[in-house]
N, CA and C of each residue as an Amber inpcrd file, in Angstrom:
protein
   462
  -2.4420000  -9.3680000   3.9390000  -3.3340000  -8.4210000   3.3290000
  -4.6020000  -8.2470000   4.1650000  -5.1630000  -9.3090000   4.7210000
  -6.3790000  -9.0970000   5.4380000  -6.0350000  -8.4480000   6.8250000
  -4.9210000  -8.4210000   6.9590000  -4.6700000  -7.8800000   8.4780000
  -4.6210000  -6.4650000   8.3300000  -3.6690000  -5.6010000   7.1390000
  -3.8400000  -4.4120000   6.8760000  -4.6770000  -4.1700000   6.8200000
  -5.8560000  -4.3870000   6.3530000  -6.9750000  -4.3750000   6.3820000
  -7.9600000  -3.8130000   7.5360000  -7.8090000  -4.6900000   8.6110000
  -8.1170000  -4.8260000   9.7970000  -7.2350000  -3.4060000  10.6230000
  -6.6540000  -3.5560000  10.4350000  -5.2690000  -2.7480000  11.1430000
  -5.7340000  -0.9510000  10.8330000  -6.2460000  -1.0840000   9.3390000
  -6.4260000   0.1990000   8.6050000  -7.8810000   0.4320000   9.3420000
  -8.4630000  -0.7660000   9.6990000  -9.3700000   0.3450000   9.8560000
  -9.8130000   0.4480000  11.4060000  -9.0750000  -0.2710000  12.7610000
  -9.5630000  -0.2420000  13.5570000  -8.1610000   1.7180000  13.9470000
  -7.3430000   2.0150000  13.0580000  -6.5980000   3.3080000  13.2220000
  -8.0950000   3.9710000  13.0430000  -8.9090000   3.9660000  11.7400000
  -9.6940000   4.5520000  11.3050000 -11.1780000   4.8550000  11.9880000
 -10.8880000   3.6540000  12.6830000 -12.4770000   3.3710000  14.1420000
 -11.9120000   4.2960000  15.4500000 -10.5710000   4.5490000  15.3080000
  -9.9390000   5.0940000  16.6180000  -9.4340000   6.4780000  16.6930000
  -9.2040000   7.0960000  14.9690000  -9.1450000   7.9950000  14.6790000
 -10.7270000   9.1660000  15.1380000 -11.4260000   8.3630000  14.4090000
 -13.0430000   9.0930000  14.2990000 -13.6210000   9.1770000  15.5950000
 -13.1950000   8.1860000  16.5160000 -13.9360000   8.0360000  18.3410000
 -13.3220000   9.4010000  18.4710000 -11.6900000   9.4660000  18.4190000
 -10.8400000  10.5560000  19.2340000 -11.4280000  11.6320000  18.5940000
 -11.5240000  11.7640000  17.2690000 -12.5010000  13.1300000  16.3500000
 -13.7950000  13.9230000  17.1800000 -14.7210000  12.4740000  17.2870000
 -15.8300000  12.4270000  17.4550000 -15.9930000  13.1950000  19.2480000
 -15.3350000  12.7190000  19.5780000 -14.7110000  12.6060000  21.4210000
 -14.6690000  14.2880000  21.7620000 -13.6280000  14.4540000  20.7960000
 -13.0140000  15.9230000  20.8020000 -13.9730000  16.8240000  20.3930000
 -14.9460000  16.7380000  19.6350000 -16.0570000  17.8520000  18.6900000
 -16.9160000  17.2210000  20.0600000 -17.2550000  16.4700000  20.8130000
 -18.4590000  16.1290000  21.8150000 -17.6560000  17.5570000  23.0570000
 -16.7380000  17.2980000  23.3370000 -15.7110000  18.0730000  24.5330000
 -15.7980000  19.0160000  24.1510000 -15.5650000  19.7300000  23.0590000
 -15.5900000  21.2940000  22.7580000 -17.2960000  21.9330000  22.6440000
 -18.2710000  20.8930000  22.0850000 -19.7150000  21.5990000  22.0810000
 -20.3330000  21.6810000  23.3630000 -19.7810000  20.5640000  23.9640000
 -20.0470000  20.6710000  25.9310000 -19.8100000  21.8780000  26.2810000
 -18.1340000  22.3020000  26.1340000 -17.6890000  23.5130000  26.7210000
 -18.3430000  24.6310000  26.2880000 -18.6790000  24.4970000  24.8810000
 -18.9570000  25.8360000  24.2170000 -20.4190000  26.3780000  24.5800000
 -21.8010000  24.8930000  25.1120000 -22.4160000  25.0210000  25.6390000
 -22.6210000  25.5430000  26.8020000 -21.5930000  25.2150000  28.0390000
 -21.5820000  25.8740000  29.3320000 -21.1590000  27.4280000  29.0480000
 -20.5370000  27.8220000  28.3180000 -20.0760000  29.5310000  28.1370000
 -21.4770000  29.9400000  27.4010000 -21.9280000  29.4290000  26.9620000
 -23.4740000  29.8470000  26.0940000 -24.4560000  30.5980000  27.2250000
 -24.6510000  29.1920000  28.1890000 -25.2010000  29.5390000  29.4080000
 -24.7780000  30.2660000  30.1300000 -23.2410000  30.3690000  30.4740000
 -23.0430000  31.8800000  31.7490000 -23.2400000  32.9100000  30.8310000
 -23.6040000  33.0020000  29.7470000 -23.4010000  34.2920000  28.8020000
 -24.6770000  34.0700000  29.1570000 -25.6440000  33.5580000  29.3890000
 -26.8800000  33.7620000  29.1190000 -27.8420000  34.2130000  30.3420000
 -26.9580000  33.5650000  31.7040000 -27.1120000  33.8160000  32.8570000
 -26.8240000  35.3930000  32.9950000 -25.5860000  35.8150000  32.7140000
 -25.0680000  37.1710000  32.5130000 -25.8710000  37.7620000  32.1580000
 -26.6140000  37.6790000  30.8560000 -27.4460000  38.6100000  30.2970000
 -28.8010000  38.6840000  30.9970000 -29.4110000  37.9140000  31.6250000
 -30.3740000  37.8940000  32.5200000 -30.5410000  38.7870000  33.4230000
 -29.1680000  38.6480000  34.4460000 -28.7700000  39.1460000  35.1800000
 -28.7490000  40.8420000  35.1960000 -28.2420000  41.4090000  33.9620000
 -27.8960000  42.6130000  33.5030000 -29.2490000  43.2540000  32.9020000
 -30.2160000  42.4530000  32.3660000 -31.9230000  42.7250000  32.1670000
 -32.6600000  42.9850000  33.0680000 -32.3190000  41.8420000  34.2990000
 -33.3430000  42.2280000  35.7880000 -32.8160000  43.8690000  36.2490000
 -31.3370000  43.8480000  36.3250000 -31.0770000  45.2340000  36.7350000
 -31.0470000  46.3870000  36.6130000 -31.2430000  46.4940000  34.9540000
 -31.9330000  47.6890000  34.1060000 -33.3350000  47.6130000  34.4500000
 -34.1490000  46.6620000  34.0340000 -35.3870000  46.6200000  34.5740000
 -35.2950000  47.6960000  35.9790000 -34.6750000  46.8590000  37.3510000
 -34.7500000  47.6260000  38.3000000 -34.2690000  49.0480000  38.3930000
 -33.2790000  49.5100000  37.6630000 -32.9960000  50.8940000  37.5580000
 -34.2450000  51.5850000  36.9710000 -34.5780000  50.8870000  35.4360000
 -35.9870000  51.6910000  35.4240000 -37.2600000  51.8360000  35.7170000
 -37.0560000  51.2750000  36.9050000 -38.7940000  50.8940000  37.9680000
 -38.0700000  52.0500000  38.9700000 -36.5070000  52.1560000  39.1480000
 -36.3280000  53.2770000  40.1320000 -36.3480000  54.2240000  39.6340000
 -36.3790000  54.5230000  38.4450000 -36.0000000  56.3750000  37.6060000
 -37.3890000  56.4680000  37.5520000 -38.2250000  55.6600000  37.2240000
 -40.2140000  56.1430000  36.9390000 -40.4570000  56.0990000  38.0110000
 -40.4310000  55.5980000  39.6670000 -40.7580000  55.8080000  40.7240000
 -40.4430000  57.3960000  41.3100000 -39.2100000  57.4660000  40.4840000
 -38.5550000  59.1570000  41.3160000 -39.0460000  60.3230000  40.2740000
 -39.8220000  59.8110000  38.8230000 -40.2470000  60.5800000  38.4620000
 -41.5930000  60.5210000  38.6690000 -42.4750000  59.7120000  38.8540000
 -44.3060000  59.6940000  39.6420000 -43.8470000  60.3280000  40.9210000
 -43.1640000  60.8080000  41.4530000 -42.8740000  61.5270000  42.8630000
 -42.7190000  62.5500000  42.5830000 -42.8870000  63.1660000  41.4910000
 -42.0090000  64.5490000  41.0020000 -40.8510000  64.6370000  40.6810000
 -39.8820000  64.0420000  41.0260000 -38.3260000  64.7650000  41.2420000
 -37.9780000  64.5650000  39.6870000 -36.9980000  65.5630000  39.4670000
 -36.4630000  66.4200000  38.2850000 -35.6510000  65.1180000  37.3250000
 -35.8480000  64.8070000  36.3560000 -35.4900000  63.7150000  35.7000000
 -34.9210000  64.7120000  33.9140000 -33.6690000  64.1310000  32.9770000
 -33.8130000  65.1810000  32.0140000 -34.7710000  64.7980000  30.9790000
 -34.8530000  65.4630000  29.8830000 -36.0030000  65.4380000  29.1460000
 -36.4700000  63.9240000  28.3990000 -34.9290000  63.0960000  27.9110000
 -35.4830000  61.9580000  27.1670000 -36.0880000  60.6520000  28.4290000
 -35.3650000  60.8440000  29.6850000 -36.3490000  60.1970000  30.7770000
 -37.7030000  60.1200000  31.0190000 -37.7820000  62.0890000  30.8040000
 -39.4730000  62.4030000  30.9890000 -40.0930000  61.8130000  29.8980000
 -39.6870000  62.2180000  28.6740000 -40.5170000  61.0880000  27.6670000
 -40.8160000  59.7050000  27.7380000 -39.6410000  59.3210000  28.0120000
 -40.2730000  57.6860000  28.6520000 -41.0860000  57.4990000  29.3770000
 -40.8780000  58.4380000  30.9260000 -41.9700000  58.1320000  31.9120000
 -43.1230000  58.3320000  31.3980000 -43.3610000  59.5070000  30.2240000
 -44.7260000  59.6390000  29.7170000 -45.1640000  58.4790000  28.8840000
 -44.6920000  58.6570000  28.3320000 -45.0710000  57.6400000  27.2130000
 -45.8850000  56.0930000  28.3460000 -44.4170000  55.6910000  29.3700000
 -44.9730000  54.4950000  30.5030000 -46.3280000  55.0410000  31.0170000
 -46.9030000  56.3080000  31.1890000 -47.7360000  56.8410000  31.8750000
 -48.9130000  56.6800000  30.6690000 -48.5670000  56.9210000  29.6400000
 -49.6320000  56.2870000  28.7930000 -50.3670000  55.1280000  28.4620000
 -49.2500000  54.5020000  28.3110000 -49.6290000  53.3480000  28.3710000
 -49.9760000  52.4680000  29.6490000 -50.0670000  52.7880000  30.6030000
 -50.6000000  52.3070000  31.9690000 -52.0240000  52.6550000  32.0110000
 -52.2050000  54.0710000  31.2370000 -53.7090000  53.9690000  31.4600000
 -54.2770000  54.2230000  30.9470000 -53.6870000  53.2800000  29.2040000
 -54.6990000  52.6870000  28.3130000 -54.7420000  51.3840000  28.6030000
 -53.7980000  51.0210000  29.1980000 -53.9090000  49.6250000  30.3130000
 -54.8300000  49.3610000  31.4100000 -55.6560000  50.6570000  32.1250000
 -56.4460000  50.8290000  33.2720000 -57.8980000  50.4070000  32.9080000
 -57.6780000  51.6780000  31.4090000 -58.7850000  51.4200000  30.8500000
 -59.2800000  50.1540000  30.0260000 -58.3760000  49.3640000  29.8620000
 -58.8570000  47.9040000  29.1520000 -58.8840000  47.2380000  30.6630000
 -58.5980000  47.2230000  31.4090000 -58.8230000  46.5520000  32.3260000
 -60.7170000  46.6140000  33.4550000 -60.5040000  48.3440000  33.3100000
 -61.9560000  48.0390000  33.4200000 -62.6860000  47.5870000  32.5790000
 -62.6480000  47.6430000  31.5290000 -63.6300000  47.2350000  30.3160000
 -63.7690000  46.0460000  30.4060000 -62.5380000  44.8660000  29.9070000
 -62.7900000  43.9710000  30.7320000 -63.5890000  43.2440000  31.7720000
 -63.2820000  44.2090000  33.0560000 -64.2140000  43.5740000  34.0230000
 -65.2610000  44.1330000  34.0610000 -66.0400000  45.1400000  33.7410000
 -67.4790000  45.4550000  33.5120000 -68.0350000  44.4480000  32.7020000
 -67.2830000  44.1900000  31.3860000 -67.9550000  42.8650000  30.5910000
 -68.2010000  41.6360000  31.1170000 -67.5760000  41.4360000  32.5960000
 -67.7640000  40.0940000  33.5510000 -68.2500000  40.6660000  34.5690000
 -69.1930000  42.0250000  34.7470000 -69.3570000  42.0230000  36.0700000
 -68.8590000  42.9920000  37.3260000 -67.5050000  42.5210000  36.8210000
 -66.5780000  43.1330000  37.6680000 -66.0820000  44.4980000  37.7340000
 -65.4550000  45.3270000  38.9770000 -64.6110000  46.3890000  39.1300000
 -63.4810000  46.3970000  39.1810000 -62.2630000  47.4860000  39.1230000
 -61.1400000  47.3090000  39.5060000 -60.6590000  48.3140000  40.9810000
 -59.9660000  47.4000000  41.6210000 -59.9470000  48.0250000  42.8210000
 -58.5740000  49.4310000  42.8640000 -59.3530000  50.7300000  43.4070000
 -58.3250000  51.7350000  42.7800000 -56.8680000  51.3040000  43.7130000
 -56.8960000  50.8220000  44.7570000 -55.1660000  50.4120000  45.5420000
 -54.6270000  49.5340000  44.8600000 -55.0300000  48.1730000  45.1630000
 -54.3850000  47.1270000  44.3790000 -54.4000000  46.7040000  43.1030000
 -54.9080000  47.1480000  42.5340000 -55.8680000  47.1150000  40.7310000
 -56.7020000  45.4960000  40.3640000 -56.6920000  45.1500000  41.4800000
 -57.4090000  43.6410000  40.8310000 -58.4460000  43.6680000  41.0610000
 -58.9260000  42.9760000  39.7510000 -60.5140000  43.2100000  39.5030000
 -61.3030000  42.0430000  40.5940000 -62.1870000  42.9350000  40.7900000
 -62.8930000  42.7190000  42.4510000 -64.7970000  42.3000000  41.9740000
 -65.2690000  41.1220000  42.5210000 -66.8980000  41.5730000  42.3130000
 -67.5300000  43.2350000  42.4010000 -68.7480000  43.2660000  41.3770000
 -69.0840000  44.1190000  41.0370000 -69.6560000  44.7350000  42.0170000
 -70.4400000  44.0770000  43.0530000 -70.9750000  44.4400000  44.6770000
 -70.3240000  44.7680000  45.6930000 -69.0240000  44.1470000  45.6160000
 -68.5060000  44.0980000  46.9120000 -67.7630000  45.5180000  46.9640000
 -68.1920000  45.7850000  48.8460000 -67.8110000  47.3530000  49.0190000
 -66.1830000  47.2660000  49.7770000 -65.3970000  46.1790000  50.0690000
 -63.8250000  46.4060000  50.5350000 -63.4340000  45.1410000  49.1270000
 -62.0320000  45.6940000  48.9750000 -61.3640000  44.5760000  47.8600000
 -61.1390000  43.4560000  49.3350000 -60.9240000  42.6020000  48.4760000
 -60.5380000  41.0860000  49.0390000 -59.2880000  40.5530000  49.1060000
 -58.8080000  41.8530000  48.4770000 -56.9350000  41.6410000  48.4470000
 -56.8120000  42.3990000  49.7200000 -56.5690000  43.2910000  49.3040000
 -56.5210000  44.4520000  50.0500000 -57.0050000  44.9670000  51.2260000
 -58.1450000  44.8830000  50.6870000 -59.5860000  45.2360000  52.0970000
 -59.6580000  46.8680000  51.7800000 -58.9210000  47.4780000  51.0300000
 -59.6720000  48.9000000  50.8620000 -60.6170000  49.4440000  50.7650000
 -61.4090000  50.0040000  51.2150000 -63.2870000  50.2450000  50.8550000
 -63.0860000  51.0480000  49.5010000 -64.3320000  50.1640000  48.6200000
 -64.4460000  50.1780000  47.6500000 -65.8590000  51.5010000  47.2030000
 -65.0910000  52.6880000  46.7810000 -66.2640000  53.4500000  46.4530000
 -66.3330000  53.6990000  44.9650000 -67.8920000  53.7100000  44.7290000
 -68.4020000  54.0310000  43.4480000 -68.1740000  55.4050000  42.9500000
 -67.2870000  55.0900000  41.6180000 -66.9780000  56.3230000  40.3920000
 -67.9430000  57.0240000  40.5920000 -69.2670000  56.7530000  40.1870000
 -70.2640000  58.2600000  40.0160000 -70.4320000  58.3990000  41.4840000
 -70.3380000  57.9420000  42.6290000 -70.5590000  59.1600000  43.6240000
 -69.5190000  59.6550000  43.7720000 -68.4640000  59.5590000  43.5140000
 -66.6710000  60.3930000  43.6360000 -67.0360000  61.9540000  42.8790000
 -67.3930000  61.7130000  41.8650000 -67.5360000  62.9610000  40.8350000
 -69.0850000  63.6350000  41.4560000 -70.1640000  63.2130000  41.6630000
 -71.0450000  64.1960000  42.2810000 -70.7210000  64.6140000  43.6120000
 -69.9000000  63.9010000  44.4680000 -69.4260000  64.5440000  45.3860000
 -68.3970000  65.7120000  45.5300000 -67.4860000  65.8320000  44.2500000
 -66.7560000  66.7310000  44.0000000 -67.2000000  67.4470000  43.8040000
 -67.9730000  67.3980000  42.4540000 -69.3020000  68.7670000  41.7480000
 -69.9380000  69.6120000  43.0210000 -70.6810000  68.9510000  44.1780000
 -71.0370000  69.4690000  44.6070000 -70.3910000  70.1180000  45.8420000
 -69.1830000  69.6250000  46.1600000 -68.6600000  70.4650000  47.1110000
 -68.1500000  71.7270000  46.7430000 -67.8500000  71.8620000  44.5590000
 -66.9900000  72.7320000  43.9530000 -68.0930000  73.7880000  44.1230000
 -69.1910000  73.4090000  43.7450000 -70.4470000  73.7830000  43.4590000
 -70.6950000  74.7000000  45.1660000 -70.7570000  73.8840000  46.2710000
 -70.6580000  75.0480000  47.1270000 -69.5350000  75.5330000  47.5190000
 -68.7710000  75.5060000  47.3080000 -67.2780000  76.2760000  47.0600000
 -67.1550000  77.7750000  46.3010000 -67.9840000  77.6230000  44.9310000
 -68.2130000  78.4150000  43.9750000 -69.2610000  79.4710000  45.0710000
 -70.1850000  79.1340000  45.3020000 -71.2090000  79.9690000  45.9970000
 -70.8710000  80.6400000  46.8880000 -69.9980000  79.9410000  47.8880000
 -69.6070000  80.5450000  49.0340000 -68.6070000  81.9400000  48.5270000
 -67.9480000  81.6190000  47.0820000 -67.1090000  83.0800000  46.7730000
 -67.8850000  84.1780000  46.2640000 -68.9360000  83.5480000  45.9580000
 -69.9630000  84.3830000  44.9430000 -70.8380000  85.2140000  45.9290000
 -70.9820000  84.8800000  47.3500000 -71.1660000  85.6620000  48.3020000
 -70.4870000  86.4220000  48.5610000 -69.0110000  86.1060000  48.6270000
 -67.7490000  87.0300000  49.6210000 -68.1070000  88.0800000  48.3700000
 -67.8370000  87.9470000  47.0360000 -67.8220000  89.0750000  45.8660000
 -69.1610000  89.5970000  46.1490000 -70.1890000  89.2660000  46.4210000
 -71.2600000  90.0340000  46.7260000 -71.3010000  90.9600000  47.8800000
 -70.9260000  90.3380000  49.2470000 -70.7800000  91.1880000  49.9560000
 -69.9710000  92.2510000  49.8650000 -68.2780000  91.8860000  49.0560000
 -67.3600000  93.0960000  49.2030000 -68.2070000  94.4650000  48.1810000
 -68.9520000  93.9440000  47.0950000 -69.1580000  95.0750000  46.1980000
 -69.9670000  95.7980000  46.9520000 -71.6040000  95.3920000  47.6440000
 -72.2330000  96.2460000  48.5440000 -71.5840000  96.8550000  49.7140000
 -70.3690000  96.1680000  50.3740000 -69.8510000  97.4970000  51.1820000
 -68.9230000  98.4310000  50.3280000 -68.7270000  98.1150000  49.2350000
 -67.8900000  99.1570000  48.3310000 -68.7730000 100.6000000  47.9890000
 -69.8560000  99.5870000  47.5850000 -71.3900000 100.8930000  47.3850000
 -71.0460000 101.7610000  48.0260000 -71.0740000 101.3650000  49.4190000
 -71.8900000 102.2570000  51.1530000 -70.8930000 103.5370000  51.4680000
């Protein structure tokens, strides 16, 4: 009787290892397919990613994209520069500028970025320099119309 005993339960110690053994072997396996599935999907994310860094590159170039593309690119175009604009804000609150080539925010003095080395020119002279070239631009037509009407007079 004490041996059945014994007998019953080292089946029962040998049963549960081989159980135990077998559920360890299958969550292993089922783990490694988890991961190439997961690798896979990575894989298939970077490359959409890259398709759509190439469809918004060929549409910031102009070229002809159909309409639910163009919405995206807009929409990306929006949000980049409500992105520009928190970024300067940002660095004005520290000081800082953002550099228009490379976009990293650069000391508030310094006239080339430090990434880059692009020379760094100031927003308000960009726009009075425009104004005033439009400004003699404007004049210079406002002559030609002056002159053509007095030889129209003659």
């Amino acid at each position: 009787m004490g041996n059945d005993f014994f007998e019953n339960l080292s089946e029962t110690l040998s049963r549960t290892a081989k159980d135990i053994s077998e559920k360890a072997e299958n969550f292993y396996e089922s783990q490694k397919l988890r991961n190439q599935i997961s690798g896979e999907e990575r894989i298939i994310n970077k490359t959409m990613r890259n398709l759509g860094n190439l469809i918004y590159k060929r549409y910031e170039k102009g070229e002809a994209v159909d309409e639910e593309v163009a919405a995206l690119c807009g929409e990306i175009c929006q949000h980049k520069n409500k992105m520009e604009g928190l970024k300067k804000s940002a660095a004005n609150r520290q000081g800082q500028k953002i550099c228009k080539s490379c976009h990293n925010a650069i000391s508030g003095d310094a006239a080339f970025c430090p990434y880059c080395g692009e020379p760094y020119t100031d927003e308000k002279e960009a726009p009075e320099k425009e104004s005033s070239e439009k400004e003699a631009q404007e004049a210079e037509e406002e002559k030609e119309v002056n002159t053509e009407e007095e030889s129209g007079e003659e």
